[in-house]
Structure formats: structure tokens, C-alpha cells
N, C-alpha and C positions, 0 to 999 in steps of 0.2 A: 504493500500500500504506500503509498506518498504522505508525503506529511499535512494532506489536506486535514483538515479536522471534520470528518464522517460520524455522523450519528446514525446510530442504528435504530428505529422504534418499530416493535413486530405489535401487530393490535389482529384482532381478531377480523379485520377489511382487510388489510393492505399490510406489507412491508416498505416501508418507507426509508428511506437514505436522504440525507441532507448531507450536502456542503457547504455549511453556514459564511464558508468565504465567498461563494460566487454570488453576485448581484445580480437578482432575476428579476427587483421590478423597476428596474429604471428600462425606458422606453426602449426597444430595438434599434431607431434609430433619430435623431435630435434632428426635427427638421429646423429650418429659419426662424428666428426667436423674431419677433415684435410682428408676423403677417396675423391676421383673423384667423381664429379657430373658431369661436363660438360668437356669436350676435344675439344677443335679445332686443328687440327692438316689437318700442311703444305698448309694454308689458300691459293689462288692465285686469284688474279682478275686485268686483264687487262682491260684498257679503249681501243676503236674502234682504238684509235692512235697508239696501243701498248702499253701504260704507264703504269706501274704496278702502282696500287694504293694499293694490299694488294701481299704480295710477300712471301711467305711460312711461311705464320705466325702460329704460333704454341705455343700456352696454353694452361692453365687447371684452374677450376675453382672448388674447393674444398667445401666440403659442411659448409655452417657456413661463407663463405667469403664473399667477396664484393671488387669486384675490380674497378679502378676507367680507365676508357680511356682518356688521355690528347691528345694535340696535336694543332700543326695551323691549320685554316681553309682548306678546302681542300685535309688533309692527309687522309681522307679516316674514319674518325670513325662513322660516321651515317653506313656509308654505309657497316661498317663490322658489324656493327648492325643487319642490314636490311638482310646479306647475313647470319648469323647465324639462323633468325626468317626464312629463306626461303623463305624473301619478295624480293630479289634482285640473279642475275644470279652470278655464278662464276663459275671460269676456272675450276679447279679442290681442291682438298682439300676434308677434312670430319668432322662429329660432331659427337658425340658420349654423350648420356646422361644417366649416369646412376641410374638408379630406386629402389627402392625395390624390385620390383619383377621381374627384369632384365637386360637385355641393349637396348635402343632405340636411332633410327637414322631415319632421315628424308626418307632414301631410304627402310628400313624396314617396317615401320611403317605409313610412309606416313604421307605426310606435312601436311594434317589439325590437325592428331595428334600431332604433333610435335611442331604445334604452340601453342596448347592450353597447352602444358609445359613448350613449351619457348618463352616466350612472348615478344613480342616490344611494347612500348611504345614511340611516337615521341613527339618530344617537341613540336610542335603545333596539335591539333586535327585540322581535315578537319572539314570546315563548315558541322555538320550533321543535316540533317530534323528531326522536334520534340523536344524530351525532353530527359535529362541524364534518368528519370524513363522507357521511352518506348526504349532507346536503351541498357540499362541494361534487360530490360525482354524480350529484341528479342536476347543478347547473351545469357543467360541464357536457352535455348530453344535450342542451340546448340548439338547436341547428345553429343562429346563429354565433354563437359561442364555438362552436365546434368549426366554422366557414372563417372564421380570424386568419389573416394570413400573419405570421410572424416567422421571427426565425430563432427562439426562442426554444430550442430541444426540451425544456419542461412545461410548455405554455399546455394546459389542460390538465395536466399531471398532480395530482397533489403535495408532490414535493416543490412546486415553485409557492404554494402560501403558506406550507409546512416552516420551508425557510427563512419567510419575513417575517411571519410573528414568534420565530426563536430569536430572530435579531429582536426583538421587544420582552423579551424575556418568557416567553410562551412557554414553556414543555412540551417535547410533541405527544405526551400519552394525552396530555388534555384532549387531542383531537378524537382521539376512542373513547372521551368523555359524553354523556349525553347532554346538553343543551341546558337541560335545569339543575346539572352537577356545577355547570360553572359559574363563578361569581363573575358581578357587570362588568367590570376591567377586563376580562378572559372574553369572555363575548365580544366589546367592544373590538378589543384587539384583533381578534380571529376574523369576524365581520370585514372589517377593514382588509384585513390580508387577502380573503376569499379574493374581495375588492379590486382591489391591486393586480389581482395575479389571472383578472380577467378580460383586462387591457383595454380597457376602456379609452377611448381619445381623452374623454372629459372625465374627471371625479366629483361629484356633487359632495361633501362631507358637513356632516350637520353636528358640530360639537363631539368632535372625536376622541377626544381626548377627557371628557367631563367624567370618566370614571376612573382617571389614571392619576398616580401619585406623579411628582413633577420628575423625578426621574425616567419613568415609563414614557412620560409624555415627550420627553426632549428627544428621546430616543425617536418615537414616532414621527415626529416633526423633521427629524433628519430623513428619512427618507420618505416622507411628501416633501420635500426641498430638493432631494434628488428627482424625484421624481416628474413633479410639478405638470402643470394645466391643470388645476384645481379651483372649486371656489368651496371656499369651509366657512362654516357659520362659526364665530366664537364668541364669548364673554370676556377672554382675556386680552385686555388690551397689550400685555406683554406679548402674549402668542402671535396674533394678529401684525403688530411691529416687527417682530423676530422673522415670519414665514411670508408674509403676503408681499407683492409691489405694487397694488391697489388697494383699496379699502372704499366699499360700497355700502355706504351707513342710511338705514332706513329709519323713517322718522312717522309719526301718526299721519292717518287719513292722507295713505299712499305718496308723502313727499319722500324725497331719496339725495344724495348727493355721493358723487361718486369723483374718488381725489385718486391721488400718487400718493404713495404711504408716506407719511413726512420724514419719519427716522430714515429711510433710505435714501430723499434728498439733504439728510446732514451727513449723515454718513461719506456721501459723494463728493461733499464741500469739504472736507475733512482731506 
């Protein structure tokens, strides 16, 4: 054997192998950093009351970025999450994401595809039946999840999220754990990794980190920083500073303003 550092975990699924040195989710290949990935443009979404909670909102999300969504409770950012991934209705508005090999939109292309580019991620997983191994190899099994071109030798495999969440300090037996064996940090983490290792263009992430001690958390943020094209909803105004080079802050009755992270142009003067 080499001096890679190989884990071995046998579980009653699968025999798994990790090489906790290779880097499986940083993207296959870095296209041109500042062109359009993602567009939302002229967002609207009324509550049954009339209330605007997203009122012509309009961004862009550049490839290489990582924006962060602030705000109080209630303004509305789960839920422009949700209405970006095509999990939640709105008034009117559009998305536009662009590809290598073209332009795709939810109404072109159609929303299962759509999701499996632009992905959601909620900050808590729904109690699911089983185990992170049998709900990773039932998405995986998804057409198009399984039609992803990469060049990635573990893309589908369960040793490519096996590996990311032991960079976060994971255990791989956790994964032959059942779902309601593991505490919210173990979930959290896992969820994310499944995430990541399904290669999505876009990652949606809604408070990723709100079950993890600041250790855990830095670690994660290291590789969404490697990784990047994200937009994550956070509390921490540290976090948000540290990871994002935009900051999209939502304010009541659908206002929104959308800056440069400011720490990053001191940093630059610096």
C-alpha cells in the first residue's frame, strides 16, 4: 500500500474505502470566474394576504462567487431559496442558469432538471427512513443524476460524500447509522456532503452550519470556499464576511439591497 491514508469501513451495504487526501468536491473543472451562472431576475411573491415577501428582486450570481442572504426572521430568505430550487410557488419572475453547453431554465428544461443543478439544501433534514448509505444510493439512481457528465472516477459512488464529511469530522460507521440514530450536526453534515458530491452547478445552503460547534463549522466553510457558486443563508455576520463576495440582505415587505461584501473591499485596500 502507499502511504495514502485509506480507511476501511465494512457496514452491512457496502465496503467503503476512503482517501481522505484526494479532493472530490471541488468542481472538475474552474471555468471563467466573474461571467453569469445564475440570474434571478424581477423575483415577486405575494402571501394569500397580499404581503409581498419577495418584490422584484433581481440578481446575479457569477461563476466563482458565493453570496451570503442576511436578514430578520421572517423576511423571506428560506423561502427565496425554496422558490429559486422550484420547491415553493411565485407570482411571477425568472431564472436563468447558465451552462457550458447553453442556457437552462426551469420552464425549458423542466424542474427535475433544474433541481439537480440547482440544488436546496434546508437547514434541518426531514426525519428520513433508513440510513445516509440507502438514501444516497436511491438518489444516485436518479436519471438525471446518473446522465452528469464529469470526470470524477467516484462521482455516484458513495465514497466521494463518504470523504467530505470525514474531512468534517464525520465517522464513516455513522453512515450504516439510521437517520434518527444521528444527532442534528451528523445530519447536517452528511446532508451537505450527499450535496456536494452530486455536483450541482448551483448550491442553495440555508444555515449550514447552525448545528455545528465553530470548529466543525470552519472546517465546512473551507471547503464551500473551495468549492464555491453558492448562495447560503446565514445569521453570522462573521460567517457571511469570512465566505461570501456579495451579501444580498432582505429587509420587510419584499425591499432587498444587494452590495460587495465590504470586508473584502478592505481587505483589497490593505
Amino acid at each position: 500500500m502507499s502511504n495514502s491514508n485509506i480507511i476501511n469501513t465494512v457496514s452491512s451495504e457496502a465496503t467503503i474505502r476512503i482517501d481522505v487526501h484526494r479532493d472530490a468536491n471541488v468542481p472538475d473543472a474552474i471555468p471563467k470566474v466573474n461571467s453569469p451562472l445564475l440570474i434571478v431576475e424581477n423575483l415577486c411573491k405575494r402571501l394569500e394576504n397580499g404581503k409581498s415577501v419577495l418584490n422584484d428582486l433581481t440578481f446575479s450570481l457569477n461563476r466563482g462567487q458565493i453570496i451570503a442572504v442576511r436578514g430578520g426572521s421572517g423576511v423571506g430568505k428560506t423561502t427565496l431559496l425554496k422558490c429559486i430550487s422550484q420547491l415553493s410557488d411565485y407570482d411571477s419572475g425568472s431564472m436563468t442558469l447558465f451552462d457550458e453547453d447553453g442556457i437552462i431554465s426551469p420552464e425549458t428544461n423542466g424542474i427535475s432538471y433544474w433541481r439537480s443543478q440547482v440544488m436546496y439544501v434546508p437547514q434541518r433534514m426531514p426525519l428520513l427512513d433508513g440510513t445516509p448509505l440507502e438514501f444516497h444510493e436511491k438518489i444516485s439512481k436518479f436519471f438525471y443524476q446518473k446522465s452528469k457528465p464529469t470526470s470524477n472516477p467516484l462521482a455516484g459512488q458513495i465514497e466521494e460524500p463518504v470523504r467530505i464529511a470525514h474531512e468534517w469530522g464525520i465517522e464513516s460507521q455513522k453512515w450504516s447509522q439510521k437517520w434518527s440514530q444521528l444527532s442534528g450536526g451528523e445530519m447536517q453534515r452528511i446532508s451537505l456532503a450527499i450535496s456536494l458530491s452530486c455536483h450541482p452547478k448551483v448550491l442553495l445552503l440555508d444555515e449550514p452550519t447552525s448545528a455545528l460547534d465553530n470548529h466543525s463549522s470552519m472546517l465546512v466553510e473551507k471547503t464551500l470556499m473551495e468549492r464555491r457558486n453558492i448562495i447560503i443563508i446565514t445569521h453570522n455576520n462573521d460567517q457571511s464576511g469570512r465566505v461570501s463576495d456579495f451579501i444580498l440582505e432582505l429587509h420587510p415587505f419584499g425591499n432587498f439591497k444587494f452590495y460587495p461584501n465590504p470586508l473584502i473591499e478592505v481587505n483589497d485596500l490593505i
